[in-house]
DSSP file (Angstrom, degrees, kcal/mol; ACC not computed):
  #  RESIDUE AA STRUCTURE BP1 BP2  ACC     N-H-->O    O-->H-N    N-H-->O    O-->H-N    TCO  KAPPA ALPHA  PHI   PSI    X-CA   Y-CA   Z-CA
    1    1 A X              0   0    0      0, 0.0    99,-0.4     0, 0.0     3,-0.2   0.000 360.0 360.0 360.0  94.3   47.1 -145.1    0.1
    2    2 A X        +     0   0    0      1,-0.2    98,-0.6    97,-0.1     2,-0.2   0.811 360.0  26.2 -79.5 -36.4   50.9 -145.3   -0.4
    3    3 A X  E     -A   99   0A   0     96,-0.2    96,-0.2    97,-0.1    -1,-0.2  -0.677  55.3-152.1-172.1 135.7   51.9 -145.0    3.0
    4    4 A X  E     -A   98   0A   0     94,-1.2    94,-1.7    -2,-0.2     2,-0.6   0.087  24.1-132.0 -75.3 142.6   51.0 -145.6    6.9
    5    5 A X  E     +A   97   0A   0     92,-0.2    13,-0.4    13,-0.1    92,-0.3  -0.965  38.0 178.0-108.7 122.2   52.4 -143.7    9.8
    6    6 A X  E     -A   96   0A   0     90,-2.2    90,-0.6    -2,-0.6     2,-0.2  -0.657  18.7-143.2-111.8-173.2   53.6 -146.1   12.3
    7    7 A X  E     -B   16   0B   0      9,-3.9     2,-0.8    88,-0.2     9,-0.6  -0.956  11.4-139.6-154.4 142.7   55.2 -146.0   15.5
    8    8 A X  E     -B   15   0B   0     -2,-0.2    85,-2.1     7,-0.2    86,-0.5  -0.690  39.0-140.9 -89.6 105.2   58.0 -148.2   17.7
    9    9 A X  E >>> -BC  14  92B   0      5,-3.3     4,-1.4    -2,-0.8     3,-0.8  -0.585  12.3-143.4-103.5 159.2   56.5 -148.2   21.1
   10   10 A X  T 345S+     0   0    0     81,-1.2    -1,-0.2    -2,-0.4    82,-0.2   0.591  92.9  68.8 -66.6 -29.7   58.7 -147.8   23.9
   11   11 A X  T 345S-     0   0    0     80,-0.5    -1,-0.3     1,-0.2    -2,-0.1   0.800 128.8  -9.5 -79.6  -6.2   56.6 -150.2   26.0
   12   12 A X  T <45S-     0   0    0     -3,-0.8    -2,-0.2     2,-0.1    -1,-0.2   0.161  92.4-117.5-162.9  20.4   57.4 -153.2   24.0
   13   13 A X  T  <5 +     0   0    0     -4,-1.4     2,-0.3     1,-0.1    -3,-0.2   0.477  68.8 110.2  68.9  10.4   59.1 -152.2   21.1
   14   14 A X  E   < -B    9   0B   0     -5,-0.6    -5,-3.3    -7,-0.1    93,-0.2  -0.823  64.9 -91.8-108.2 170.9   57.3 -153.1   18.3
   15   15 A X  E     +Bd   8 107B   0     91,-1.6    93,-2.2    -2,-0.3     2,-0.3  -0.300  46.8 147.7 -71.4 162.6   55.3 -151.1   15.6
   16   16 A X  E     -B    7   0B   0     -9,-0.6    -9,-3.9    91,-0.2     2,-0.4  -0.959  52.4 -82.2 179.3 165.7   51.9 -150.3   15.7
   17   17 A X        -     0   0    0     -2,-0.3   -11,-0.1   -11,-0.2    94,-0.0  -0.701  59.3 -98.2 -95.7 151.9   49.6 -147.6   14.6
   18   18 A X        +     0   0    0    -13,-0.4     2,-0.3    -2,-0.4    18,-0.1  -0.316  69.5 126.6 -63.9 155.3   49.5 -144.6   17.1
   19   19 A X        +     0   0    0     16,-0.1     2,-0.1    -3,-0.0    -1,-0.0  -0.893  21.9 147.7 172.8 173.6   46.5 -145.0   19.4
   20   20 A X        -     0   0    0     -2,-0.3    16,-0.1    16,-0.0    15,-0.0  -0.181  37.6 -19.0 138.5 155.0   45.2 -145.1   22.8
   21   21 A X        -     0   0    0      1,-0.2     2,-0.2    -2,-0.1    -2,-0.0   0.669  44.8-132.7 -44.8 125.5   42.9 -144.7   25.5
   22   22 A X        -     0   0    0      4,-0.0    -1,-0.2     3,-0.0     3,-0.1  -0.494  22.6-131.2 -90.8 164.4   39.9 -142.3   25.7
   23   23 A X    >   -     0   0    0     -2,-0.2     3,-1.4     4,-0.2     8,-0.1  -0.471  44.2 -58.8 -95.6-179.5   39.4 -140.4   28.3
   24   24 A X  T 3  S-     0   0    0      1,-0.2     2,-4.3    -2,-0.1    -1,-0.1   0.393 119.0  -1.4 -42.5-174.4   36.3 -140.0   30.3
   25   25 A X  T 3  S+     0   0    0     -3,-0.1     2,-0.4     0, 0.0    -1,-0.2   0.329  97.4 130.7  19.8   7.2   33.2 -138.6   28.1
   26   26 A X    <   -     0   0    0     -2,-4.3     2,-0.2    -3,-1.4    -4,-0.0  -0.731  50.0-136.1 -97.6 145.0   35.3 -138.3   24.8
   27   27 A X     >  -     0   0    0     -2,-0.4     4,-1.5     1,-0.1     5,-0.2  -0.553  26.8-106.2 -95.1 161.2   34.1 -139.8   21.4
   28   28 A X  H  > S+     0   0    0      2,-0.2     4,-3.6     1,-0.2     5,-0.2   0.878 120.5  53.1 -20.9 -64.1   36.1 -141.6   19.2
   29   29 A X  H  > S+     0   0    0      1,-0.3     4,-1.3     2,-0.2    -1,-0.2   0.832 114.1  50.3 -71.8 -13.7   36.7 -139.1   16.4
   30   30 A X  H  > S+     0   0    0      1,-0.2     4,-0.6     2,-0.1    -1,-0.3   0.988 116.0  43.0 -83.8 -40.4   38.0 -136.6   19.7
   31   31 A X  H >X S+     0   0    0     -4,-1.5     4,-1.1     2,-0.2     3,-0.5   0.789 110.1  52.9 -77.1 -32.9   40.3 -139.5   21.0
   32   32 A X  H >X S+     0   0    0     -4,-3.6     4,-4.9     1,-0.3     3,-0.6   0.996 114.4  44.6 -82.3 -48.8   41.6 -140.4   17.5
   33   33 A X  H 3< S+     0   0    0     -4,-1.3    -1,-0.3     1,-0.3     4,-0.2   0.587 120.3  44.5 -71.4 -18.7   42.6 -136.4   17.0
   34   34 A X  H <X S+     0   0    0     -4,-0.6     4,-0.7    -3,-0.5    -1,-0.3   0.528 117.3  35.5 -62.8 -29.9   44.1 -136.4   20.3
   35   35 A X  H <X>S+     0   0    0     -4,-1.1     4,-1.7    -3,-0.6     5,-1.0   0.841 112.0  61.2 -93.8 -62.4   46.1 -139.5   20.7
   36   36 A X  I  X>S+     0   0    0     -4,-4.9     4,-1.2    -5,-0.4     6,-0.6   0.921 116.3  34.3 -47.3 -26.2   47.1 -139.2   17.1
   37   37 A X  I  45S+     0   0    0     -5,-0.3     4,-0.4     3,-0.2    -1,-0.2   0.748 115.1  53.7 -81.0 -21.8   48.8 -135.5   18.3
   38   38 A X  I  <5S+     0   0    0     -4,-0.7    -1,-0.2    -3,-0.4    -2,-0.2   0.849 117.7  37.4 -82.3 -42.2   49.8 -136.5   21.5
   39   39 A X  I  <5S+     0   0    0     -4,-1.7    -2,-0.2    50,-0.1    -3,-0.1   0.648 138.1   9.6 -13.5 -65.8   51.8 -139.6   19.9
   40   40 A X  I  <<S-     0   0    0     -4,-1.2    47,-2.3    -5,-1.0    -3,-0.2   0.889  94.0-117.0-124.7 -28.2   53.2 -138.1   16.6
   41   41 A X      < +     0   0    0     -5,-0.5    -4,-0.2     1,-0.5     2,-0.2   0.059  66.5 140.9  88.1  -4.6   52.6 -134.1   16.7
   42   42 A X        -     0   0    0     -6,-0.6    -1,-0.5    42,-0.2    42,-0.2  -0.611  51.2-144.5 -70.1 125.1   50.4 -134.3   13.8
   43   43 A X        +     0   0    0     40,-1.9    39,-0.3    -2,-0.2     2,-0.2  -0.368  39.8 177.0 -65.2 154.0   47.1 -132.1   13.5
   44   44 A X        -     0   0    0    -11,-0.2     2,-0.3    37,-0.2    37,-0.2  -0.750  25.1-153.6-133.8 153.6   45.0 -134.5   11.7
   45   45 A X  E     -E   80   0C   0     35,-2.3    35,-5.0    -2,-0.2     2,-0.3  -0.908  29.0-107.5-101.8 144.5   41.3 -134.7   10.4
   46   46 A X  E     -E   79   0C   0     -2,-0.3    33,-0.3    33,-0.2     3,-0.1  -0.452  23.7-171.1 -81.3 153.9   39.4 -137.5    9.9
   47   47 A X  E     -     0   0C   0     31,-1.6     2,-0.3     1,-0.3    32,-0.2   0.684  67.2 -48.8 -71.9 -45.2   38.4 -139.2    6.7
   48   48 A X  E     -E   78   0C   0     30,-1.5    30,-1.6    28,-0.0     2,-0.5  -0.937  55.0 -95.7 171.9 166.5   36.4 -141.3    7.5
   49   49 A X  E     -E   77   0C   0     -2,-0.3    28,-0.2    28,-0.2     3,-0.1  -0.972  37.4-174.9-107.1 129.2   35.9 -144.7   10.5
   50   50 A X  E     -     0   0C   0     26,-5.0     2,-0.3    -2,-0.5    -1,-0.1   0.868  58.6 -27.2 -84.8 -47.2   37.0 -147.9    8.4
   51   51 A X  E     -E   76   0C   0     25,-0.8    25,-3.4     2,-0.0     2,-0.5  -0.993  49.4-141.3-154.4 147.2   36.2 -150.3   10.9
   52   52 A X  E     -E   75   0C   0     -2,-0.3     2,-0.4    23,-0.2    23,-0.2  -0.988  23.5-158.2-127.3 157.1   35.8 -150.8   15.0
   53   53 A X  E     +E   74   0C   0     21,-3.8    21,-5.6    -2,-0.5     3,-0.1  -0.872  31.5 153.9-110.7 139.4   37.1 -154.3   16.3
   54   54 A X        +     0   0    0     -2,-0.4     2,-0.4    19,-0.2     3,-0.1   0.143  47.6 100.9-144.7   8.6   35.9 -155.7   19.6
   55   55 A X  S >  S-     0   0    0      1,-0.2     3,-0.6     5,-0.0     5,-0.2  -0.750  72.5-132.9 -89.2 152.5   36.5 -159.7   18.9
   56   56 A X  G >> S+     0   0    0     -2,-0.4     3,-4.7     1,-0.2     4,-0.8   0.999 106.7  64.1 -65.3 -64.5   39.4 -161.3   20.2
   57   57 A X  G 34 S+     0   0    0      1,-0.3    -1,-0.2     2,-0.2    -2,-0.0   0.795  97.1  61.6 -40.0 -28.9   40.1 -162.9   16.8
   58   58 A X  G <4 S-     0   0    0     -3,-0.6    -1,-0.3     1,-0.0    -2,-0.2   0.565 127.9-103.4 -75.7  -9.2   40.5 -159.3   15.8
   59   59 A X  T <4 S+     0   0    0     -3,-4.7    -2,-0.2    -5,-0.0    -3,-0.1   0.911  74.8 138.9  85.2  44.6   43.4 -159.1   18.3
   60   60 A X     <  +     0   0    0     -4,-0.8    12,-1.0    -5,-0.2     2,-0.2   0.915  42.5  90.5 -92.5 -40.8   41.7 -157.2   21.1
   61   61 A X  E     +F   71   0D   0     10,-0.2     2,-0.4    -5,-0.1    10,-0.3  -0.356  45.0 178.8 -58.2 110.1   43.0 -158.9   23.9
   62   62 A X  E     -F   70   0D   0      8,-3.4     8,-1.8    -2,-0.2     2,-0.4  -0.893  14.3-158.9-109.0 138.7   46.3 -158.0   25.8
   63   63 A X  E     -F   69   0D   0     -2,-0.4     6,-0.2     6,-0.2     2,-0.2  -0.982  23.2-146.4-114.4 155.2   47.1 -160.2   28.7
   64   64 A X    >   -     0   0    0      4,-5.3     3,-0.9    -2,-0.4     4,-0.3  -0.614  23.0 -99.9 -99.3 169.8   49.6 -157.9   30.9
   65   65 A X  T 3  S+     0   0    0      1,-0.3    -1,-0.1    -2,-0.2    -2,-0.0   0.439 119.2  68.8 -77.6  11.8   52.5 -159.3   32.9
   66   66 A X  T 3  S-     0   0    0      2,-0.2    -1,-0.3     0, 0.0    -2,-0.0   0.311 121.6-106.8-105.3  29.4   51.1 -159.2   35.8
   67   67 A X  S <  S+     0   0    0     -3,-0.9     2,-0.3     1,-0.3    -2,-0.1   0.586  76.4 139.8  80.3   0.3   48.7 -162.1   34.4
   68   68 A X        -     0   0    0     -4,-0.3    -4,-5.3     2,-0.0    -1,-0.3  -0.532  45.3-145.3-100.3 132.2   45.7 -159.4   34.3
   69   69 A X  E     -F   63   0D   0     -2,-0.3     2,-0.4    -6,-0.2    -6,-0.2  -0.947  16.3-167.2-130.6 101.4   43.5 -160.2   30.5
   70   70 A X  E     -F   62   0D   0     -8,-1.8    -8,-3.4    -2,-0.2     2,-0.5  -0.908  17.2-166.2-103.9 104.9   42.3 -157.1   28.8
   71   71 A X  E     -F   61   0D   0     -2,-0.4   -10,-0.2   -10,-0.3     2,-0.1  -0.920  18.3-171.4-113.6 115.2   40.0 -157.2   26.2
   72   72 A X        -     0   0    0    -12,-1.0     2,-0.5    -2,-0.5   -11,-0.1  -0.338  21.5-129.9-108.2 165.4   39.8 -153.4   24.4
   73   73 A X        -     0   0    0     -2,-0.1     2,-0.3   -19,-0.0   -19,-0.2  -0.933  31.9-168.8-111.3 134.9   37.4 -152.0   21.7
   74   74 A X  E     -E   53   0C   0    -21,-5.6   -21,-3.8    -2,-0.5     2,-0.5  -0.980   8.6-160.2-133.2 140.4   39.3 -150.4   18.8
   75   75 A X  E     -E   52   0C   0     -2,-0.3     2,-0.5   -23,-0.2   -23,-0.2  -0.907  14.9-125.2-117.9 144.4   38.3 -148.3   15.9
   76   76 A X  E     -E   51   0C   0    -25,-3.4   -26,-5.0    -2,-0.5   -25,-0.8  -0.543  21.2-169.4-106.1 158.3   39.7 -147.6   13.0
   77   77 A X  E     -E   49   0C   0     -2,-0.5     2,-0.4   -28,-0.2   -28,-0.2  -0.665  24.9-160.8-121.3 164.4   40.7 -144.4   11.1
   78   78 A X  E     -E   48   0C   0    -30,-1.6   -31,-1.6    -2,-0.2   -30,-1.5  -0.962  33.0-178.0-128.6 126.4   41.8 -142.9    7.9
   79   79 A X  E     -E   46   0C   0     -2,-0.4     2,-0.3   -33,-0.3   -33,-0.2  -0.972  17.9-143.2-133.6 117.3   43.0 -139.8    9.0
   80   80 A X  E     -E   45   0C   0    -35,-5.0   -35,-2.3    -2,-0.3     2,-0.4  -0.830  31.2-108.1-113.8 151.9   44.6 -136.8    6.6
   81   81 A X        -     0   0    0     -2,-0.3   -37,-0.2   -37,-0.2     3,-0.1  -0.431  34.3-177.9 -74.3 124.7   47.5 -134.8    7.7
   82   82 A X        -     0   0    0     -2,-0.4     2,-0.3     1,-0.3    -1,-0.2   0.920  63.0 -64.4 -90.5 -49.1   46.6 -130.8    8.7
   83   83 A X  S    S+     0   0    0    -40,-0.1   -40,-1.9     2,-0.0    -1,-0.3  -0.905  85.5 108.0 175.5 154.8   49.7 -129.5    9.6
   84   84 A X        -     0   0    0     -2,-0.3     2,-0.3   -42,-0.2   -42,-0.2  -0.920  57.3-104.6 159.0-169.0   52.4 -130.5   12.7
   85   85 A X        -     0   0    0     -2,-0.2     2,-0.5   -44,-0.1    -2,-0.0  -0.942  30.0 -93.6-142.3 169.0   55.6 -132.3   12.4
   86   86 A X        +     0   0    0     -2,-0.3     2,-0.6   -45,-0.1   -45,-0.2  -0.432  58.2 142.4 -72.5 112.9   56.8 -135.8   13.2
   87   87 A X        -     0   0    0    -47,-2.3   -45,-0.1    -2,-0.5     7,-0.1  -0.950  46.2-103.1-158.1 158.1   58.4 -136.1   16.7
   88   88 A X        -     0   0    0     -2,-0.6     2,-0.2     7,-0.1   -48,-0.1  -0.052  26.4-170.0 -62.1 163.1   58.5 -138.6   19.3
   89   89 A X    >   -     0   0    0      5,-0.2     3,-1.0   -50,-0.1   -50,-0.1  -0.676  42.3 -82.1-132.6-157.1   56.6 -138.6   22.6
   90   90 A X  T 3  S+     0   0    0      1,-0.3   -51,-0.1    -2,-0.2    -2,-0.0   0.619 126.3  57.3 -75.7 -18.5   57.0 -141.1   25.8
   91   91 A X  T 3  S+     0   0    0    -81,-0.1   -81,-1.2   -82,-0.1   -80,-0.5   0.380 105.0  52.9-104.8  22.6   55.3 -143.5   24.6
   92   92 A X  B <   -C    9   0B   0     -3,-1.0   -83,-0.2   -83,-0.2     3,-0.1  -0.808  43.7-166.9-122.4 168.9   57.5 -144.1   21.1
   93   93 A X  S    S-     0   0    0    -85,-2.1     2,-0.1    -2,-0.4    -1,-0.1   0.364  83.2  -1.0 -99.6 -26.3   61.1 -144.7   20.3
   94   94 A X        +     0   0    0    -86,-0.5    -5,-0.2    -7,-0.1   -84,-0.1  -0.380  62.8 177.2-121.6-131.5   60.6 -144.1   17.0
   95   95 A X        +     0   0    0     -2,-0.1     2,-0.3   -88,-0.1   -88,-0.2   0.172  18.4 128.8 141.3 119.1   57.9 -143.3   14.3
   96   96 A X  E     -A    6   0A   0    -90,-0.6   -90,-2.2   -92,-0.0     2,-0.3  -0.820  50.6 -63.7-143.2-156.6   57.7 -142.6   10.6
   97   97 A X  E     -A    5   0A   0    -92,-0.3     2,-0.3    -2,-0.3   -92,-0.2  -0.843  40.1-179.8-100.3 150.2   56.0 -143.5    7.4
   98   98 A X  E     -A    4   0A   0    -94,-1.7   -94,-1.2    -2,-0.3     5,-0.1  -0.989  35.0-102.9-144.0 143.8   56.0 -146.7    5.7
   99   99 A X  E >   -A    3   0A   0     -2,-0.3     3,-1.4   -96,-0.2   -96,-0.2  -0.490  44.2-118.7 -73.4 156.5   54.4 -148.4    2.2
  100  100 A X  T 3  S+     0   0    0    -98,-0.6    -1,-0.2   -99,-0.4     3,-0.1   0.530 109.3  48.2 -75.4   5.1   51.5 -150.4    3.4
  101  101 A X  T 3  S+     0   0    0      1,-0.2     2,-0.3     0, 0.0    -1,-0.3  -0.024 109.3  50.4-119.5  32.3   53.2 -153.6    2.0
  102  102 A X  S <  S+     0   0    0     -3,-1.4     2,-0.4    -4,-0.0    -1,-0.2  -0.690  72.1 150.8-150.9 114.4   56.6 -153.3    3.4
  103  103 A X        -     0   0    0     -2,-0.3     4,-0.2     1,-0.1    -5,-0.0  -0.970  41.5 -61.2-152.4 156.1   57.0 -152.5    7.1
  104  104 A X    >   -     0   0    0     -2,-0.4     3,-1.3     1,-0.2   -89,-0.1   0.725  40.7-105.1 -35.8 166.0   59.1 -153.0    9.6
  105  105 A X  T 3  S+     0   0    0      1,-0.2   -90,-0.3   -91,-0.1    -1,-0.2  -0.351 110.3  30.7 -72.2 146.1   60.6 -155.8   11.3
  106  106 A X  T 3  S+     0   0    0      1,-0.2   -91,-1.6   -92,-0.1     2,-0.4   0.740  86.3 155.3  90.9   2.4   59.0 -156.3   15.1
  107  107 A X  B <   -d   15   0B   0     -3,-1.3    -1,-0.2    -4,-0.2   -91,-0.2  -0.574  52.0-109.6 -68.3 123.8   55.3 -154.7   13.6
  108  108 A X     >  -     0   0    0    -93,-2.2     4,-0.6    -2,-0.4    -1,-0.1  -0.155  19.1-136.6 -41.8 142.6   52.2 -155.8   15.6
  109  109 A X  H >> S+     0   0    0      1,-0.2     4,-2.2     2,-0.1     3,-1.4   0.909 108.0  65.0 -71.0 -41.3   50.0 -158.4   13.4
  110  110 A X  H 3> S+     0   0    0      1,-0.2     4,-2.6     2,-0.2     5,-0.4   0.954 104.7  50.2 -57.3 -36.8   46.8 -156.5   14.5
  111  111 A X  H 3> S+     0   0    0      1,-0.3     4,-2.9   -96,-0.2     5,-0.3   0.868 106.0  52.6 -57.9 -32.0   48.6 -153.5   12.5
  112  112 A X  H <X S+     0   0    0     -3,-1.4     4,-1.6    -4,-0.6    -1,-0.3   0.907 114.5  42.3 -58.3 -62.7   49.2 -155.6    9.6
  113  113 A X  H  X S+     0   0    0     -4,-2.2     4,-3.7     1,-0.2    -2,-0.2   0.934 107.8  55.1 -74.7 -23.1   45.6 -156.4    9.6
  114  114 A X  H  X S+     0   0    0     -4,-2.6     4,-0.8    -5,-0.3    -2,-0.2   0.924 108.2  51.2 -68.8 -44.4   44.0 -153.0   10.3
  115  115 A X  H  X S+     0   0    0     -4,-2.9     4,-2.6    -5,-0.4     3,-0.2   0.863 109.0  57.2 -71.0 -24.4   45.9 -151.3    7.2
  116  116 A X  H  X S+     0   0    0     -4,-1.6     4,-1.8    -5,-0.3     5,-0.4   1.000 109.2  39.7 -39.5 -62.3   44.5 -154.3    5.2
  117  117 A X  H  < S+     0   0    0     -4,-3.7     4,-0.3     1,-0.3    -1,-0.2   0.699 117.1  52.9 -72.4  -8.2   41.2 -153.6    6.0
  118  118 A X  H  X S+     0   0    0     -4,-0.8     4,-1.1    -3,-0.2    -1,-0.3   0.917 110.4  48.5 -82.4 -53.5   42.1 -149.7    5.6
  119  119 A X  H >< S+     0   0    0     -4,-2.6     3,-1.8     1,-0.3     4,-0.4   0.866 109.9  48.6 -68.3 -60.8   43.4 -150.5    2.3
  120  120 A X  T 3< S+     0   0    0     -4,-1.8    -1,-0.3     1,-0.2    -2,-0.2   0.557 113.3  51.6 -11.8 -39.6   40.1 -152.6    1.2
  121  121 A X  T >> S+     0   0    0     -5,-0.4     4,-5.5    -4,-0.3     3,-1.4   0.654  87.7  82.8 -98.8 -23.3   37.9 -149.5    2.5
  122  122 A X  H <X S+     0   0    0     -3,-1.8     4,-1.6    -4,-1.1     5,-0.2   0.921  88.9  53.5 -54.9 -31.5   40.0 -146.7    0.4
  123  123 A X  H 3> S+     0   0    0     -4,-0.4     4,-0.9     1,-0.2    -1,-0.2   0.749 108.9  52.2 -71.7 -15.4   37.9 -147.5   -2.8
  124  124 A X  H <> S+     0   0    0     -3,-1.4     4,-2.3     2,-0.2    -1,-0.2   0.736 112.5  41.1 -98.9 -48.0   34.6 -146.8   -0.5
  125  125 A X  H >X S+     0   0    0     -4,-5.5     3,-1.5     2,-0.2     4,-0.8   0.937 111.0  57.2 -70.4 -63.4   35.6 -143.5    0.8
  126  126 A X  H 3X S+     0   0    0     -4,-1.6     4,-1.4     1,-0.3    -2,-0.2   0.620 110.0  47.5  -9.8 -70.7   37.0 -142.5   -2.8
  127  127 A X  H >< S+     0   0    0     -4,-0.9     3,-1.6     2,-0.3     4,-0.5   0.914 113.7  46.7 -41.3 -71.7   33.4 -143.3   -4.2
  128  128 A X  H X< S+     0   0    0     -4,-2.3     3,-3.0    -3,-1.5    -1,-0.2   0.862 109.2  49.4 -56.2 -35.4   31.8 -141.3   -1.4
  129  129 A X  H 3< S+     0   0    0     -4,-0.8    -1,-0.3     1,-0.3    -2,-0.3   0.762 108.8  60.2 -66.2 -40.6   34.2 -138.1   -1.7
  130  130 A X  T <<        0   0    0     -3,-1.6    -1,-0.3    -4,-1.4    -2,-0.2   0.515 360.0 360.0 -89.8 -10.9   33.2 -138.4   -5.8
  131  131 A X    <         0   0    0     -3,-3.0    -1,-0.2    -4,-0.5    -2,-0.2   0.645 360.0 360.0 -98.8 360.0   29.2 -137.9   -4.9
């Protein structure tokens, strides 16, 4: 895994991996293929679910500015690209690719840790894909 597609969102300006809310009756793997295309313009399929987080230590928790404390379930994906190109939506300002050890200034820590554990998990899908 050489390198992570992030994105600088527009609601507070730092990086993060593309995400975001499912809608009613949608699973995961339909919100990850949705969000990721709605977000970056990219078809993608998944590889595989690395990990889902729902402890606060894990960096679930937003408190919003109107004092309102949000605690989200997130899962994570390894995702390979089918075909699209890279372009912004409303909720970015920017968005590319980056190696997983060098990324930009202003990146959420939860991102930092999620491509860890991504990175840690490549050797496990590899294995299965080999059977």
């Amino acid at each position: 895994m050489g390198q992570v597609l992030l994105q600088k969102r527009s609601d507070n300006g730092w990086w993060g991996l593309p995400g975001g809310a499912m809608d009613p009756g949608e699973s995961f793997d339909d919100c990850v293929v949705r969000e990721v295309f709605e977000e970056t313009g990219l078809f993608v399929a998944i590889k595989s679910r690395v990990k889902t987080y729902s402890d606060p230590r894990d960096f679930t928790c937003i408190l919003y500015p109107d004092g309102q404390l949000v605690q989200y379930v997130t899962a994570l994906y390894i995702c390979g690209k089918l075909k699209g190109y890279l372009k912004l939506s409303e909720e970015s300002t920017d968005i590319g690719y980056f190696p997983t050890h060098d990324f930009p200034d202003n990146t959420l820590h939860s991102a930092y840790l999620r491509v860890q554990d991504a990175v840690e998990f490549l050797p496990h899908l590899k294995m299965r894909q080999d059977l």
